[in-house]
Structure formats: C-alpha cells, structure tokens
VMD Tcl script that draws the C-alpha trace (Angstrom):
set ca {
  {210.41 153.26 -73.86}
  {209.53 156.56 -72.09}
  {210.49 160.03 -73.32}
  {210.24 163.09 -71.03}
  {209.80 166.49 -72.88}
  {210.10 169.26 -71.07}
  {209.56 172.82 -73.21}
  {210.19 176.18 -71.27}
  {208.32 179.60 -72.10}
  {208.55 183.02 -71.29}
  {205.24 182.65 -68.98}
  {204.99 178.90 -68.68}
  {206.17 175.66 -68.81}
  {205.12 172.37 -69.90}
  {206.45 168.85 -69.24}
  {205.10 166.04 -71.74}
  {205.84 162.60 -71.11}
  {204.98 159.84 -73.92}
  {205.37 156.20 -73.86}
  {206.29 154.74 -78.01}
  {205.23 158.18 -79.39}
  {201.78 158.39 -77.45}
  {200.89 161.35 -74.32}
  {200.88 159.43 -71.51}
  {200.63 162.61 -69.11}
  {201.27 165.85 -69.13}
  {201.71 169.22 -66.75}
  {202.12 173.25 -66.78}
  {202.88 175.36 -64.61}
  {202.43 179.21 -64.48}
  {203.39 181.13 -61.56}
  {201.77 180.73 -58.93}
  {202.32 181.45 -55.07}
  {200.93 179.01 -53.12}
  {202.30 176.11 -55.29}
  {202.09 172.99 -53.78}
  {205.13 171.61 -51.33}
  {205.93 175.38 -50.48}
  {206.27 175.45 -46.99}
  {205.18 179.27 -45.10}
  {205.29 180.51 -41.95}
  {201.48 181.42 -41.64}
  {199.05 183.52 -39.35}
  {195.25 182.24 -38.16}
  {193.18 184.41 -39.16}
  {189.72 183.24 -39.07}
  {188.19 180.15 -36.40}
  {185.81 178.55 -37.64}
  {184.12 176.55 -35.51}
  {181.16 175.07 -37.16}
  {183.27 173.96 -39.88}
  {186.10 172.49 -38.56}
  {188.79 174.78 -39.30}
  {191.08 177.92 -39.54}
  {191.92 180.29 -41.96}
  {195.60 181.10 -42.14}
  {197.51 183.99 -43.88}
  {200.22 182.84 -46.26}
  {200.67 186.16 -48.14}
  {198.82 184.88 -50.94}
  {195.45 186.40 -52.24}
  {193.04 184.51 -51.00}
  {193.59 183.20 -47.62}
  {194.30 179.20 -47.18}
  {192.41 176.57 -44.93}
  {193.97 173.83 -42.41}
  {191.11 171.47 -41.62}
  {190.98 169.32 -38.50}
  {192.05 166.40 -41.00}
  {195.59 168.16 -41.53}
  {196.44 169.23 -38.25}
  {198.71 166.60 -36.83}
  {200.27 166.39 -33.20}
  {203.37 164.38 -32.38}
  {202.11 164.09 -29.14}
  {199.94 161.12 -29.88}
  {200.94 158.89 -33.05}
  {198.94 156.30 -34.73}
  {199.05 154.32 -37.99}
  {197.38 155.70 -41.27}
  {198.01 155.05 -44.80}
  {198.28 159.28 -45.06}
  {200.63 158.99 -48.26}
  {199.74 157.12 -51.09}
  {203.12 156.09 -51.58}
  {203.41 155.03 -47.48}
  {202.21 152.08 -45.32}
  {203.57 152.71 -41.87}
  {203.90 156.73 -41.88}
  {202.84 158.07 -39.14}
  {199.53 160.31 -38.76}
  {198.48 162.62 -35.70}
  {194.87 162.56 -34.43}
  {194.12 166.08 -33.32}
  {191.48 167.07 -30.47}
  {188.29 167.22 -30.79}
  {187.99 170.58 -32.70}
  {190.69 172.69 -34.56}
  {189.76 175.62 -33.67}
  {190.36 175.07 -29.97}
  {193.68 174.95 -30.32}
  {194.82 177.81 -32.23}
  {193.96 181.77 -31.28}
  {193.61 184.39 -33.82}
  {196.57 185.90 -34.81}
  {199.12 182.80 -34.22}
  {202.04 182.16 -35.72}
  {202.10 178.24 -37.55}
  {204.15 176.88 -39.72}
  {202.22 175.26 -42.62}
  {203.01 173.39 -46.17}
  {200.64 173.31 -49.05}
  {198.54 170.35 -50.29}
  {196.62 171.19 -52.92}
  {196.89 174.72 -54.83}
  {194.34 176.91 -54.64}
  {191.35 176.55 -56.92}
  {188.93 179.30 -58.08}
  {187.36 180.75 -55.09}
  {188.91 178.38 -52.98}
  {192.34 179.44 -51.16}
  {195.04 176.69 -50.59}
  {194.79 174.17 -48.52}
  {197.49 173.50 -46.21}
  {199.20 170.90 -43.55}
  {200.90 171.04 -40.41}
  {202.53 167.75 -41.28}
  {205.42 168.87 -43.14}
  {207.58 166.67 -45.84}
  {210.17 167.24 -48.33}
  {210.61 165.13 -50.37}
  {213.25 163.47 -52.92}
  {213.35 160.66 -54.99}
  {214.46 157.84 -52.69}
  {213.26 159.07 -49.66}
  {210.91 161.31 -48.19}
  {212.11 163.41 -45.57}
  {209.70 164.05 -42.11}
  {210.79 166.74 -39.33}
  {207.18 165.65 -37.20}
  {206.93 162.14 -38.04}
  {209.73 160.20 -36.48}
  {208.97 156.95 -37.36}
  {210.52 155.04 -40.67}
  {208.26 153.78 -43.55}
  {208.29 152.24 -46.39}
  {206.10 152.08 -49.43}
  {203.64 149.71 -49.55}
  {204.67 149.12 -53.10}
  {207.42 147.44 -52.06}
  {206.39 144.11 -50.94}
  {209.66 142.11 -50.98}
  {209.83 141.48 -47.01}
  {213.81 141.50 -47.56}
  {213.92 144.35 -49.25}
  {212.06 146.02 -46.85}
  {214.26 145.00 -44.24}
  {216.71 146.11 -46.00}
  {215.35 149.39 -46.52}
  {214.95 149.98 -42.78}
  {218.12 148.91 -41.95}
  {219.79 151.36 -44.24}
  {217.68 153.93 -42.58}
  {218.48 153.27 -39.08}
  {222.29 153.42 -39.78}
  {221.63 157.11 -42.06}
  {219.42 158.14 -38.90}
  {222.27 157.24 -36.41}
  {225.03 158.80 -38.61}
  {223.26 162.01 -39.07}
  {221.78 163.07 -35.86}
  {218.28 164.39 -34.99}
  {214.69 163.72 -34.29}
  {213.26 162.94 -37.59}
  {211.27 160.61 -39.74}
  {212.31 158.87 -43.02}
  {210.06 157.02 -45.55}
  {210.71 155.23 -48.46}
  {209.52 155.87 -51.35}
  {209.01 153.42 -54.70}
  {212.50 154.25 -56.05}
  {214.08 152.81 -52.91}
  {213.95 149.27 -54.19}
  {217.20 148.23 -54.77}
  {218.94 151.23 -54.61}
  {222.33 151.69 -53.53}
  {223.20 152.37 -49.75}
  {225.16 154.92 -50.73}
  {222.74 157.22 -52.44}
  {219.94 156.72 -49.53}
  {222.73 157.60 -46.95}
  {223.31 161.01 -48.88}
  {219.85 161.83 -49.96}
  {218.98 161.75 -46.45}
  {221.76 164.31 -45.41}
  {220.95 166.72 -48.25}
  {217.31 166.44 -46.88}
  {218.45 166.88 -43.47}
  {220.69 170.02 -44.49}
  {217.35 171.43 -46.75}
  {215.61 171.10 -43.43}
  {217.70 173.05 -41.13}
  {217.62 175.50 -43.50}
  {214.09 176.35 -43.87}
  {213.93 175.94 -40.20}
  {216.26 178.68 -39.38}
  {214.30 180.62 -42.15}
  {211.10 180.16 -40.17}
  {212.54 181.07 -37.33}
  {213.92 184.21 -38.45}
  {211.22 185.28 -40.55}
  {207.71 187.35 -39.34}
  {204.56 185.72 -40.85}
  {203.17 185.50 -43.43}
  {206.56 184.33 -44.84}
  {207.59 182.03 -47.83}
  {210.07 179.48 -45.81}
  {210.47 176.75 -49.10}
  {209.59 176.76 -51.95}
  {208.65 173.50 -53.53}
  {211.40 172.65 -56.94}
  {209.99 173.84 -60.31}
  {208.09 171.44 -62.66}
  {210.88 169.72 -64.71}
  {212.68 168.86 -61.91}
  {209.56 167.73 -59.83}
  {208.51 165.67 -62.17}
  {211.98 163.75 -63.13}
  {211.72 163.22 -59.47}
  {208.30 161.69 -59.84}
  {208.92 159.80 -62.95}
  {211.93 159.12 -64.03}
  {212.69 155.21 -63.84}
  {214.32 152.19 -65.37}
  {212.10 152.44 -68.33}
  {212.98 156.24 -69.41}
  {215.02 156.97 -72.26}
  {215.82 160.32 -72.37}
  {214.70 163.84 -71.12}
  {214.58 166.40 -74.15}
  {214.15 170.65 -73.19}
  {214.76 173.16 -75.21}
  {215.85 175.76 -72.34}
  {219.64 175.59 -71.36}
  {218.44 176.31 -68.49}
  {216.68 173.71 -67.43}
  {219.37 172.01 -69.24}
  {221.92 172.19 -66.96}
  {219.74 171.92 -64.06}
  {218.80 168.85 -65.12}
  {222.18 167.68 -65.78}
  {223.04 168.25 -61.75}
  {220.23 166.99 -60.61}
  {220.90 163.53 -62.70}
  {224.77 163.45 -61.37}
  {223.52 164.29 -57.64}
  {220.42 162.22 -57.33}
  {219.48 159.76 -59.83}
  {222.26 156.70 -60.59}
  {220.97 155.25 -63.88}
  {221.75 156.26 -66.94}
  {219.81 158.35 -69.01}
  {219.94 160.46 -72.05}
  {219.98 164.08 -71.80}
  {219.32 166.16 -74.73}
  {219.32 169.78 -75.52}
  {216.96 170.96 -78.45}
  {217.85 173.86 -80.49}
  {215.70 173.89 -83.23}
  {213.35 176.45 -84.55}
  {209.97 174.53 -84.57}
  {208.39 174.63 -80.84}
  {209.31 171.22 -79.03}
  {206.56 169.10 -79.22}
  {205.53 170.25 -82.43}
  {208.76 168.78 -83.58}
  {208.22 165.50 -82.24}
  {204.89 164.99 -83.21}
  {203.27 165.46 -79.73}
  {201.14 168.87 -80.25}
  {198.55 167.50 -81.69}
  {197.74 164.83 -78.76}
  {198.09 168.36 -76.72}
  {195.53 170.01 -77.98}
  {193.33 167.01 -78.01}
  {193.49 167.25 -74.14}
  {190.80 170.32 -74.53}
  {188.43 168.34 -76.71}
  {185.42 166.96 -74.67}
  {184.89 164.32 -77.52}
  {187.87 161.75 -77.90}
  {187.96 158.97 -81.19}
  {188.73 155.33 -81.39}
  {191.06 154.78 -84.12}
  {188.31 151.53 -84.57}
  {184.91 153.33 -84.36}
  {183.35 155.16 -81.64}
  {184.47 158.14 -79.20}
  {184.31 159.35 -75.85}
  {182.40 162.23 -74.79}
  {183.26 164.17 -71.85}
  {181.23 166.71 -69.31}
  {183.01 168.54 -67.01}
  {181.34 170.12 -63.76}
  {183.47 172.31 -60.74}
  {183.11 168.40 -58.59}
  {181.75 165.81 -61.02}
  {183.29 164.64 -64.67}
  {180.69 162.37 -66.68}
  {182.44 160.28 -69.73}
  {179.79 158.58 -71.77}
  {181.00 156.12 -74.43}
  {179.64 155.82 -78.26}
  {180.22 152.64 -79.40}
  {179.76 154.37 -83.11}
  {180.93 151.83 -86.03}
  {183.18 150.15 -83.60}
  {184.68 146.82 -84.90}
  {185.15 144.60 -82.53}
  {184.36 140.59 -82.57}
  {181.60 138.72 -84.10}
  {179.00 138.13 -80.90}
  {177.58 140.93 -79.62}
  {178.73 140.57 -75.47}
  {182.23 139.77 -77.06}
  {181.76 143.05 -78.85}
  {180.56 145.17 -76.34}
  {183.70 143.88 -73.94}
  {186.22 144.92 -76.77}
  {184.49 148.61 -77.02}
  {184.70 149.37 -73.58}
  {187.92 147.12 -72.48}
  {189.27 149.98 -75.07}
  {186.85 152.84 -73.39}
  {188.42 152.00 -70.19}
  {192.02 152.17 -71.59}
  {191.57 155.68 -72.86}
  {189.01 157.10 -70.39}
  {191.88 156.20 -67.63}
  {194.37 158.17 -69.87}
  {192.82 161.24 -70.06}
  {191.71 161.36 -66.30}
  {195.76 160.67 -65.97}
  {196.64 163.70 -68.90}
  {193.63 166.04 -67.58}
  {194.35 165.61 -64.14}
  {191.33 165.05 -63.08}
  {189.77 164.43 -59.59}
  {186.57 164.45 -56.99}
  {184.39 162.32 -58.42}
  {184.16 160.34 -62.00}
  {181.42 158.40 -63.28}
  {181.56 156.79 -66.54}
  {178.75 155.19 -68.61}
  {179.82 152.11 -69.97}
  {177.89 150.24 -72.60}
  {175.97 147.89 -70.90}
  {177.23 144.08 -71.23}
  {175.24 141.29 -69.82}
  {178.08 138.99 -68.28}
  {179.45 140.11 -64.80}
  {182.97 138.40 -65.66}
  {182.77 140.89 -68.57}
  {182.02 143.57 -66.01}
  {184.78 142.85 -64.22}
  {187.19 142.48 -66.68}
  {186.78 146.11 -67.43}
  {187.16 146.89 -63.88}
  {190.17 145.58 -63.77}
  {191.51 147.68 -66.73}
  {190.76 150.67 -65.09}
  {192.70 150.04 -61.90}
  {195.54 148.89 -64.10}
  {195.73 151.83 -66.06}
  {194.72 154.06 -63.18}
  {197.58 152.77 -61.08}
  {200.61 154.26 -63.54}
  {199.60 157.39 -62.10}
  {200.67 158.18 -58.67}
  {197.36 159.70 -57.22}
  {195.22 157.91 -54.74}
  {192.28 156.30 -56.22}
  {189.75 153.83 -55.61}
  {187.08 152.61 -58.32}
  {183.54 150.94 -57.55}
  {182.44 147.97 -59.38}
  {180.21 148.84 -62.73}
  {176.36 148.90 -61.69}
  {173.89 146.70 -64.27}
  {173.25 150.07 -65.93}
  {176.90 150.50 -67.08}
  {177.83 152.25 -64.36}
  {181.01 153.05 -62.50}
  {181.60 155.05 -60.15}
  {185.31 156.30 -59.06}
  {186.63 158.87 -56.84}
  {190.81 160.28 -57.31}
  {192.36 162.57 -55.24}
  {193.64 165.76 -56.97}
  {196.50 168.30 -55.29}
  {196.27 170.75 -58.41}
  {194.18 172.33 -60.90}
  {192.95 170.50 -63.89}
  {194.61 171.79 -67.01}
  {191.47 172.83 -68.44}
  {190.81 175.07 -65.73}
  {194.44 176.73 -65.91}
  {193.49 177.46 -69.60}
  {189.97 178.30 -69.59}
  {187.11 180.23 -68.18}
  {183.32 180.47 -68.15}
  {182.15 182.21 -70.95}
  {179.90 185.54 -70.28}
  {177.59 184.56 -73.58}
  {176.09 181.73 -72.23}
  {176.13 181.93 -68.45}
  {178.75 179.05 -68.27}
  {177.33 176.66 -70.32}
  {180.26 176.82 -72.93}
  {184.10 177.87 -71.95}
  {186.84 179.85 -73.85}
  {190.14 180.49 -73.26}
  {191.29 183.53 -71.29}
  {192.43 186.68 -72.54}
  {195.65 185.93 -71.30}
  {196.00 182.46 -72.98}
  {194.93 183.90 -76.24}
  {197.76 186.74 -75.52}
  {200.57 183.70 -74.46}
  {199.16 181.63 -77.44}
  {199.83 184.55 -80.02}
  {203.22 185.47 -78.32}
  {204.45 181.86 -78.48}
  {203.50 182.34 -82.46}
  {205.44 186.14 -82.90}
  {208.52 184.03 -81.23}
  {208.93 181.24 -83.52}
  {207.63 183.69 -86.43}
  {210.38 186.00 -85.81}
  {213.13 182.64 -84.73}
  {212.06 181.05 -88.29}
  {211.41 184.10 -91.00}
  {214.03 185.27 -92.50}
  {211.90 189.13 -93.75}
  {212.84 191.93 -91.09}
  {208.93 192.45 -91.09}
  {206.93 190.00 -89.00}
  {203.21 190.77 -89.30}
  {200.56 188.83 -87.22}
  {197.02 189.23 -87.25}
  {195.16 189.08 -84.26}
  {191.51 189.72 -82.44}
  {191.68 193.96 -81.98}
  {190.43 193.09 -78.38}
  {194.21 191.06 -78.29}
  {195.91 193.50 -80.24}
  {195.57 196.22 -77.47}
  {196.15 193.91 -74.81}
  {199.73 192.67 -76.68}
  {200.31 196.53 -77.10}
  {199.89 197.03 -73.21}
  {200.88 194.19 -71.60}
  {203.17 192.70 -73.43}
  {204.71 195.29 -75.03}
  {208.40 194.89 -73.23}
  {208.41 191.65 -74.39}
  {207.65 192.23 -78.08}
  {210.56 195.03 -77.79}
  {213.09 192.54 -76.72}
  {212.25 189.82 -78.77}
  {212.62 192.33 -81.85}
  {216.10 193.26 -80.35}
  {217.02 189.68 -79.64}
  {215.93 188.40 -83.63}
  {216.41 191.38 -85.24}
  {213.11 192.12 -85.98}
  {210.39 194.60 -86.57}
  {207.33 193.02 -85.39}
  {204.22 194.48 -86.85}
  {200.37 193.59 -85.32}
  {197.36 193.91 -87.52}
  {193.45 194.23 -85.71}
  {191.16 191.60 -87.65}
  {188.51 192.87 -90.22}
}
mol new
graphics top color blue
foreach p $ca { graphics top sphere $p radius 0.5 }
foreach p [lrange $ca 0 end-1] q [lrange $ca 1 end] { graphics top cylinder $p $q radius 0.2 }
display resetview
C-alpha cells in the first residue's frame, strides 16, 4: 500500500510518498513566485522576433517567456494531445510569428508552465487551466475531453455525458476534461467539482480584470494539497504531516473532494517525520550520484544543466548461471531503479543510460519495456528509444520544475563547477532544522550547536528572529559555537 508523508518547515516543505516502506517520489517546495499553475496578469516587454517569442512582466525577478508554441487562439481549434493526461483537448495554432501579434507594453493574461530555472525566467501559457482532481477546468478551450487513459468506450461515454448535463446546469462558455480519477466516479462529485471550478474561475477573472499588470491573479494550491490531488488513489493508505496545519487542510480537502476513504494522521512526535518512519535515509540518498544494488553492482550518475548520463556497474552482481541470462537480470534491475530515481530526482531534457551490453534483441527489449512500465507511474510525458547494440538508450521526459538537486545545490567556486555543494542557505535551514528538534527533544535549558564560523554569522544575522522565538517557544537558551 501507499503512504503519503507530508513534513512542514519553517522555510520548506517536503512531501514523501513510499510504496511498502520504499521512496517512490518525492517533492519540496520553497517559496517561490512564479510557481507553477499561478495564473498573472502580465505585460510584453521584449519582441523577439528571431526567436519566436515575447518577454512578459509577471513581477517576478527575472522576466518570463511565452513562445509561439504556448500562445493559443480560440479562433481556430484543432486536435493535439497538449496534456499528457488528455486525448481530445483542444490546442490553438497561432500565426505565423508571436511577436506579430502582441505590442510592447500589452496587457495578457498568462499561467505558468514550468518554474523558472537558473538564468532562465518562467515560462508561461496563454492557455489557461485549473485544475482538480476529477476534472480539469478550461475558460479557452471549450471542447470536452477525456483522458486517454481511460479506454473503456462506455465509460467514456459516460464521462461526456455527465459533462454535458454539468455544462448545461452551470452556464458559460467553457471547456471540461477528464482527468484519470474520473473513471467511475460518482455523478455527483463531477457535477460539483465543476461548479467549484467554475466559481474559482470567475473569481480570478474579476481579479484580472480589476487588477493593473504585473499582477498575481491565482495562485496555484501549496504542495501537500497539489500532490494529494495528483496522487492520491484507491491504493493509498494514509496521509501522515506533522503540521496541524496542513492537518486540517487536508482534512477539508478529503470531505470536499476526494470520496474514498483514507486515513488521516497527525504526528506529534519529537523525532523529524521521516526520520521516524525510516524514510531519511532513502532522502538523502537522492543526492548521491552513485546508487547500490542490494545484489552487487551500482548506478553511477552525471548530471549536466540538459543531459543526465547513468552508467551501470554490474560489480559482483548475482544474477543466473549463463552469462546473457545474467546480464538481463543486472540491467532488468538497472532499469527498475534508474526509472526511480529519474521519478524521485525529477529529472528531465534528455537521459541516456548505458546499459550493459546483452547480445539478444528480445533481451533488449525486455528491458525496454521495464522502463516504460516504471516510467509510466509517474505522470510526466515521456517517450524512450529502443537500446542501440552499444547498450544504449536514449529517452527524453518533460520537466515543469526544478530538479531537487538544483533547489539544494550550487556550483562550487573551487573547482569551476566540476563538483557542487550545498548553499549557504541549505547549510543554514539544515542546522536550524537540527537547533529545533535539539531544543523540542533536550531536556538542559542550554542547547549548544557547533557549526562552520562562516554559518555561525549567517544564523546570527539572518536567522536570528527565529532562534529568539524558538528559545521563547521551548524554553530555551540556544548557544552557537564557531568550529576549531
């Protein structure tokens, strides 16, 4: 069964989700601005012809990018598979360049579609969606869709027809889709999913309209309850946070939107969350670029800004007695795992993995398949080539945020990027995380903690409001000591 643990910080939060004990995936989120499924009321700021697009102002840092791909036009619909959830959405072709239909200065309203990414700004749409977790909600689109995941031809008709009679009972010109969860859901719920939709709509519409740009019009909801939209299914369990907060926000969004039962449990102990239940260590191995086999043998994995390389030891692996028979085993296992931590690393562009090389092309595709499979419990687009008679595979997977490694780490000055360490800031979070559970768990009035002096001074000026009030809150008197 799957478990869903969701642990809430002072600066972040993280959502774990593990299948029998073992990571399946995992997410954080810090704050950031342009998060994606925030909708803003934008100004152009920039043509650019050569390339295809526009610059628009958000009110974020760095300026964000609408490319001719994600400009749509209800004027002129056409088919396109533009979700990856969706086979009969409908897409917008736009004229022949982007830039010769907006002027500087505009105003536009625009959602996010992938966050933005070092020296890269957001990247937006004009095809805007909200979604939930039956149904995806479309102001542009008008058409209705339904996964292609659903292949039951009665069930889609079904589907559609429950759509049509929402639609007709809750006026206005918009599109529905949807999604996976639809299948054999309750009229009911669909029928009032699409209203609170409808009513979320209106409201960030009159927003827009009375807002001056750059404006925030929606904001996408926070991680826990994003991803218990995303998730959460027949085969779930229970949902474990240790914030009351997210506690009872959980607990209302169960009883308004989800109709199967599932645990919901509030943890209160000392230990940090998944330390408690045995998940911290799988964590941290998500920053390793060398993964084990419990049999013999590990992964190794290079990571470039477009390009991730995994490259497979077979080691002492024990597998069977022939050698091709062998060779299948180790990488029919390689393929497992590799597809795991591309899942729990979140990682995108383009993958190529060096497979031991195996004579047999049944054998070759027998691995292929694995990948898919395991690729596909993930709900990002993805499409993987066959494996070359070098080992080789090639895949490509779409990507809408950063990869955790990148949220946690940086280049490192020593060695002109060939190594990475964490940020300043991590190493701050990291050691406040520690003072909290110190001061939570020790029952001394003194907490000392050693730390880095560079650290120490940034604690002291940073952070110092928030060492104050946890030394109110436990009682404490919190004491840093410089290294050396």
């Amino acid at each position: 069964m799957k478990k869903i643990y969701i642990n809430s910080e002072d600066f972040d939060t993280s959502v774990a989700i593990a299948e029998d004990g073992k990571l399946s995936n995992f997410f954080i989120e810090k704050k950031v601005y342009a998060k994606a499924g925030n909708i803003y009321k934008g100004k152009i700021e920039k043509l650019v012809a050569g390339m295809n697009f526009v610059f628009v102002d958000i009110g974020d840092s760095k300026p964000a990018f609408l490319s001719e791909r994600e400009y749509f036009d209800s004027s002129n619909i056409m088919e396109s598979g533009m979700l990856d959830d969706v086979s009969e959405a409908a897409v917008i072709k736009p004229q022949d360049n982007i830039t010769g239909i907006f002027e500087k200065g505009q105003e536009i309203l625009v959602q996010v579609i992938k966050e933005p990414y070092q020296t890269k700004g957001a990247r937006l749409t004009t095809n805007l969606m909200l979604p939930g977790y039956y149904v995806v909600y479309s102001p542009y689109l008008k058409q209705t869709g339904v996964s292609r995941r659903i292949s039951d031809d009665a069930e889609r008709d079904r589907l559609k027809t429950i759509i049509a009679e929402a639609k007709a009972d809750i006026p206005g010109d918009y599109g529905i889709i949807a999604r996976t969860q639809a299948e054999g859901a309750d009229a009911a719920a669909l029928h009032e999913e699409i209203r609170m939709l409808h009513e979320r709509w209106k409201i960030t519409k009159k927003t827009a309209d009375s807002s001056r740009a750059p404006a925030q019009v929606y904001c996408e909801q926070n991680l826990p309850v994003k991803i218990v939209r995303e998730y959460l299914d027949s085969n779930t369990s229970s949902i474990i946070t240790d914030s009351r907060e997210i506690y009872e926000e959980m607990e209302k969004y169960l009883k308004t939107a989800y109709n199967r039962t599932v645990d919901l449990n509030l943890y209160e102990g000392n230990d940090p969350l998944f330390e408690y239940y045995g998940l911290q260590g799988q964590v941290d191995g998500i920053f390793s670029n060398i993964v084990s086999f419990k049999k013999g043998g590990y992964i190794k994995i290079d990571l470039t800004e477009a390009l991730t390389v995994f490259d497979i030891n077979s080691g002492k692996f024990k597998g069977a007695e022939d050698v091709e028979s062998s060779l299948l085993a180790v990488n029919l296992h390689a393929a497992r795992e590799i597809a795991r931590q591309i899942i729990l690393r979140n990682l995108g562009g383009l993958i190529v993995i060096d497979f031991i090389d195996m004579q047999s092309e049944e054998n070759r595709k027998k691995v292929k398949e694995v990948m898919e499979q395991e690729l596909a419990k993930s709900k990002m687009y993805h499409k993987v080539g066959n494996i070359s008679e070098f080992g080789l595979m090639e895949l490509t997977r779409k990507r809408d945020s950063r990869r955790v490694e990148d949220i946690y780490f940086e280049e490192c000055p020593k060695c002109n990027g060939h190594g990475r360490i964490l940020t300043d800031e991590n190493i701050c979070i990291k050691y406040m995380k520690k003072i909290k559970y110190e001061c939570k768990k020790m029952l001394e009035e003194n907490v000392a903690v050693v730390v880095p002096e560079k650290i120490k001074e940034k604690l002291q000026s940073d952070y110092i409001e928030k060492l104050h009030e946890y030394e109110i809150k436990y009682k404490k008197n919190i004491i840093l000591k410089a290294e050396g």
